[in-house]
N, C-alpha and C positions, 0 to 999 in steps of 0.2 A: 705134228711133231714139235716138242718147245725147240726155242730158239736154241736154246743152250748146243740142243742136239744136231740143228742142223750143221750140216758141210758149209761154209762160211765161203760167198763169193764176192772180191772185190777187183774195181772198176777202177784203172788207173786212168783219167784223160790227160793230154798234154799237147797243148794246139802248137805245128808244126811254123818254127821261125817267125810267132805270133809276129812281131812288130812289122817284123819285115812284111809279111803276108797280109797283113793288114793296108799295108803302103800298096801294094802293087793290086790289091782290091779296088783302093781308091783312085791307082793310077793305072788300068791296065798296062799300058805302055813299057813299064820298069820289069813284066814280067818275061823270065829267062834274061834278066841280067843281071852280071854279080852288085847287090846293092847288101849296104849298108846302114843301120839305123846307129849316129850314134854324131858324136861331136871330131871334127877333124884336128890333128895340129898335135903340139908336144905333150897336153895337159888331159887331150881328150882321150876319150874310152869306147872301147866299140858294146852299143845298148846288147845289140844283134844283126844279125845277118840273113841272107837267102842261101840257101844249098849251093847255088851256083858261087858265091862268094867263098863260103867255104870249102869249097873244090880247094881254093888256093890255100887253105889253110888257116884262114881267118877266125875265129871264135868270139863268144861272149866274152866280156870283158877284158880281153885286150887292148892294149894300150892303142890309141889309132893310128902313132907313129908307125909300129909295126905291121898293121893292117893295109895300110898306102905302100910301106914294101914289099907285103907279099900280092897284093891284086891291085895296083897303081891306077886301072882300069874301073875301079871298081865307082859305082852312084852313091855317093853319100845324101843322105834326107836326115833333118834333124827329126827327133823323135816327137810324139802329139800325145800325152799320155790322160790328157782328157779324153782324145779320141781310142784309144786304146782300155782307158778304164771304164766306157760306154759299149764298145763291146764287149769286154768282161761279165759285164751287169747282163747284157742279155742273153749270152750262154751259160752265165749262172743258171738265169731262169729257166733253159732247155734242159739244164741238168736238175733241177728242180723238179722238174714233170718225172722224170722216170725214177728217182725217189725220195725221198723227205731225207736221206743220213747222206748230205755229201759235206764232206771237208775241204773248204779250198788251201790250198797249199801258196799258191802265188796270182799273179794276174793272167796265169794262162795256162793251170795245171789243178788236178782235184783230184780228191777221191771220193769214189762212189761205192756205197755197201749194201750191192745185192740180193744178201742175206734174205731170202724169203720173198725178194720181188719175183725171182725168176729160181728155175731147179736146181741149177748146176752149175756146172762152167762152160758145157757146150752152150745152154741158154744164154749164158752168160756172154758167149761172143757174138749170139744171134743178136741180144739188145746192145754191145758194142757197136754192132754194126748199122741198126738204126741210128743210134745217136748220131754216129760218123755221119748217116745220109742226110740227118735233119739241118747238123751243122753246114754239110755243105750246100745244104740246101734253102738253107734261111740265111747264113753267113757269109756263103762263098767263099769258104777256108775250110783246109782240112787238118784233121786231129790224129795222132797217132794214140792208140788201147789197149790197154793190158791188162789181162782176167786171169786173176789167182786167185788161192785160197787166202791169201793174205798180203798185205801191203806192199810189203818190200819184193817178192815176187810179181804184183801184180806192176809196181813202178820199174823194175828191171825186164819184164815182159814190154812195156810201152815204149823203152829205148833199142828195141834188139829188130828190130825192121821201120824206122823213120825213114822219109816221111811218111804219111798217108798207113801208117799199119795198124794190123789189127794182130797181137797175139796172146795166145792161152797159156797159160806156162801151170801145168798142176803139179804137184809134186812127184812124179813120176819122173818127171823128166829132167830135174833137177841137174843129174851126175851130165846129162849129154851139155844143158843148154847152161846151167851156172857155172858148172865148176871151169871150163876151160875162158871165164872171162879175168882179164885182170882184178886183182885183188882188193884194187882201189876202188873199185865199184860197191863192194861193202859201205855199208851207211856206217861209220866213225873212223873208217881210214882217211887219213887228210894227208896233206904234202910231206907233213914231218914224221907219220909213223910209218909211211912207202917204205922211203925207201930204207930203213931199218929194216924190216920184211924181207924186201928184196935181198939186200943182204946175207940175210938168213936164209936163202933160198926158196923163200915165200913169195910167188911173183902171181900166182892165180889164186881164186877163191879154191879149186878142189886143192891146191899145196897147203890150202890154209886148215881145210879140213881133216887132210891127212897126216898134217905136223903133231910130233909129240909134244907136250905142254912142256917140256925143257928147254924147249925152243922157242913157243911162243909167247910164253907166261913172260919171262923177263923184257917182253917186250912191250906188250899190253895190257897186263896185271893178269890176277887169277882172276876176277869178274871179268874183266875186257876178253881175256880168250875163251869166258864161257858165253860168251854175249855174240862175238865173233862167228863161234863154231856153230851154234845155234842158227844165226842167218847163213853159212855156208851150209846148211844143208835144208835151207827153206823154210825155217821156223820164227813167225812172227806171230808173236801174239796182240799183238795191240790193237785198238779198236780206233774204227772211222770217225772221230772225233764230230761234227759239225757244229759244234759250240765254239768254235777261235776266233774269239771277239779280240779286233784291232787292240792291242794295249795302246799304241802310237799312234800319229801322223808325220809327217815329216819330210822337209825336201831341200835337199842341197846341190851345191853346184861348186864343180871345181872352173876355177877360169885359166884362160889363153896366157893372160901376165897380169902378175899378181896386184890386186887393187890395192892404191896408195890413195885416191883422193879420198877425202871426207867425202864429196856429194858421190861420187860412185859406189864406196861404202854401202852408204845409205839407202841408196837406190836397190841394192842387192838385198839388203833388209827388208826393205819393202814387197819388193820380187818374190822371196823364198815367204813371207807372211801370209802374203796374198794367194800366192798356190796353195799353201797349207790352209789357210781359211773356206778357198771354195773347194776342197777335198773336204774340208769336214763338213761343207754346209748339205757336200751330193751327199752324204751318208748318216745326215739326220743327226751329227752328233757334237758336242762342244766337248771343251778340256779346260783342266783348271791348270795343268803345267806347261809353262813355254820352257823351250829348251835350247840354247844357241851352241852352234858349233863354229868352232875356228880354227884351221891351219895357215902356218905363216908360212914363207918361202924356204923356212931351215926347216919343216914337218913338225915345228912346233903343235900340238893339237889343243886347244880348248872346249872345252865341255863346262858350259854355267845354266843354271835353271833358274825360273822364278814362280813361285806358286801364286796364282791370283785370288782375288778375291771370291771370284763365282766364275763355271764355266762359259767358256763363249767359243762363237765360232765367225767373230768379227776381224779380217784384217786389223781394225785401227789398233784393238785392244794387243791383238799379238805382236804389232811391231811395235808398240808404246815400250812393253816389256822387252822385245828385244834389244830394242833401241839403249834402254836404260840396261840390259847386261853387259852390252856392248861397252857403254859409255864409264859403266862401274867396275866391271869386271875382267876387263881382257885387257892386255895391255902388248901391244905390237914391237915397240920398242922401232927398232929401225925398220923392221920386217913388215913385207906387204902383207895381204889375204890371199891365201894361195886356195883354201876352198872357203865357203859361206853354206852353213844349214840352218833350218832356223826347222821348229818341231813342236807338237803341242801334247801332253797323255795326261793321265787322269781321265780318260773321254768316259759319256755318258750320254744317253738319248739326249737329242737339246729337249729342254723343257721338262727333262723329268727330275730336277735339284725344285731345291725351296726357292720358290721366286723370292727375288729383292723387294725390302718394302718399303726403299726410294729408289727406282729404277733412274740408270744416269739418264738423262735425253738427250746426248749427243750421240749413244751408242743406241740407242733407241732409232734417233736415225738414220745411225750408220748401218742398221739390222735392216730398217727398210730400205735404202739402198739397194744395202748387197744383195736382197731377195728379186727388187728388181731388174737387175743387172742381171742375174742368173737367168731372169726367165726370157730377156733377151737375146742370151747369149743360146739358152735351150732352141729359141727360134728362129735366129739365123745365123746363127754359128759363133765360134768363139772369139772372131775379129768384131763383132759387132761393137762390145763395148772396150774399154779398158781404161785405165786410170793416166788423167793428163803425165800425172811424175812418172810415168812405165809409156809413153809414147818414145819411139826412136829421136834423139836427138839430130838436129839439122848439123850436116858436117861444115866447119867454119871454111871458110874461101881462105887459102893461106896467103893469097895476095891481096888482102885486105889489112 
């Protein structure tokens, strides 16, 4: 049968409180207690959580102040996202084996297209269900699955029995299991067109299917309520992508109170350079654009770039440029740094640009370095090495 013709099955995975479950892998001890992965205090944010945490309410991206008043009890562990993008990599590779068309979506979510691996959608939860056991059985974590005929059904199946679920959602069944969910569950309802909706008496997907377009048109245009009514009754056409090559790299950090010194500054520059460097060195790739970000303590935000010379995937090279946006570009005025990113795109395999035909040799050594260090760091873990200026500073005696 050509492809065109077959019944189309796809694979939604989505590893259940990844961060968290990855923590209590490493630690059994933390497991059945409400933990937290995320930074504590007024500034910090919750990464994620364990199910037992969110019993109290707790969610992604919540602010942590609020997180500490709803589960006071709860374990906080700062997040490892070396360790976390290491197992990434290797249930890539599980999802790999079962077929060549998967799209990853984030560091702990994919799609996978069946189409013609397997017959149907009942197959189709037969090999959900292996996957699940390979995961739990190479990883020691489990994944919730979702098998439909198309994406957004098979991503709305993978959230309707977390954790640990497996379900099929074919279009039959649409009217029982989609329409009675809220509305907001639609892929391009966001905060600010809810609750307009709601409003409107629009509070579920089946209200949204069954409103007349004099009601919903003014709300979402004539494309948005044919785009809308289309996914309320199952209809996705889009295809499993597996070509979403990184445009970026990037990593920032909001702090506890806001940085006023020079050498703290600086050190932060360095900090966010050097993440973003051994991020591009794991994934084979360099960049020709650095990118700094800056918010001050009023929410001032900056955004400055600098395009280099030739790609790299060198700390020294990224915080030179940083350094110099910093120093050119942004100006604080009285105001601290309330957050610091620093980011690199343009990216491109390393070594597949026109090599330099006076290569510098300080960055020449700085490449072998950092190559070194990596393989270090691959061999006995990530405290092995790190850079004297990124050591914990000794706390001065104040009675000295």
């Amino acid at each position: 049968m050509p492809a065109a013709a077959r019944a189309r099955v796809i694979l939604h995975l989505d590893m259940d409180a990844f961060y968290a479950a990855v923590e209590v892998r490493e630690n059994p001890a933390l497991g059945g207690l409400p933990l937290i992965v995320g930074h504590r205090g007024r500034r910090g944010v919750v990464a994620t959580c364990s199910y037992e945490a969110r019993a109290f309410g707790v969610r992604s991206a919540m602010p942590s102040v609020t997180a500490e008043r709803l589960c006071p009890q709860a374990i906080w562990v700062h997040g490892r996202m070396d360790l976390y993008a290491d197992v990434s990599r290797a249930l890539r590779a599980i999802l790999d084996d079962v077929t060549p068309v998967v799209e990853p979506v984030s560091i702990d979510e994919a799609f996978l297209d069946l189409t013609g691996v397997v017959a149907g959608l009942e197959e189709g939860r037969r090999a959900a269900g292996r996957l699940k056991e390979r995961i739990r059985a190479e990883q020691r974590l489990t994944a919730s699955a979702g098998v439909a005929p198309n994406k957004f059904l098979a991503k709305i199946a993978s959230d309707l029995e977390k954790p640990d679920g497996l379900v099929v959602l074919p279009l039959t069944e649409v009217p029982d299991r989609l329409w009675p969910l809220p509305v907001e569950r639609l892929w391009g309802i966001g905060p600010r067109t809810a609750p307009k909706l709601r409003a409107a008496g629009i509070r579920t997907i089946g209200d949204l299917e069954r409103a007349p377009g004099a009601r919903l048109e003014p709300i979402v245009g004539l494309s948005g309520a044919a785009h809308l009514r289309a996914l309320a009754r199952g209809v996705d056409d889009r295809p499993v992508e597996p070509s979403r090559d990184a445009k970026s790299v990037s990593e920032e950090r909001t702090y506890e109170t806001d940085l006023r010194d020079d050498e703290a500054i600086d050190r932060a520059l360095l900090e966010r350079s050097d993440g973003v460097a051994r991020a591009l060195r794991r994934e084979g790739l360099a960049g020709r654009t650095v990118h700094l970000k800056i918010r001050t303590g009023d929410f001032t935000t900056w955004t400055r770039a600098r395009t280099l010379a030739g790609p790299t995937d060198l700390t020294e090279v990224i915080v030179r440029a940083a350094r110099r946006l910093f120093r050119e570009r942004i100006r604080l005025g009285r105001q601290g740094v309330r957050l610091l990113g620093v980011g690199v795109s343009g990216l491109e395999p390393l070594g597949s640009g026109q090599a330099r035909l006076f290569p510098d040799a300080a960055d020449e050594r700085a490449g072998r370095a950092a190559r070194a260090a990596d393989a270090l760091r691959d061999r006995h873990g990530e405290a092995a090495v790190t850079r004297a200026r990124l050591l914990p500073r000794p706390r001065r005696d104040p009675g000295k």
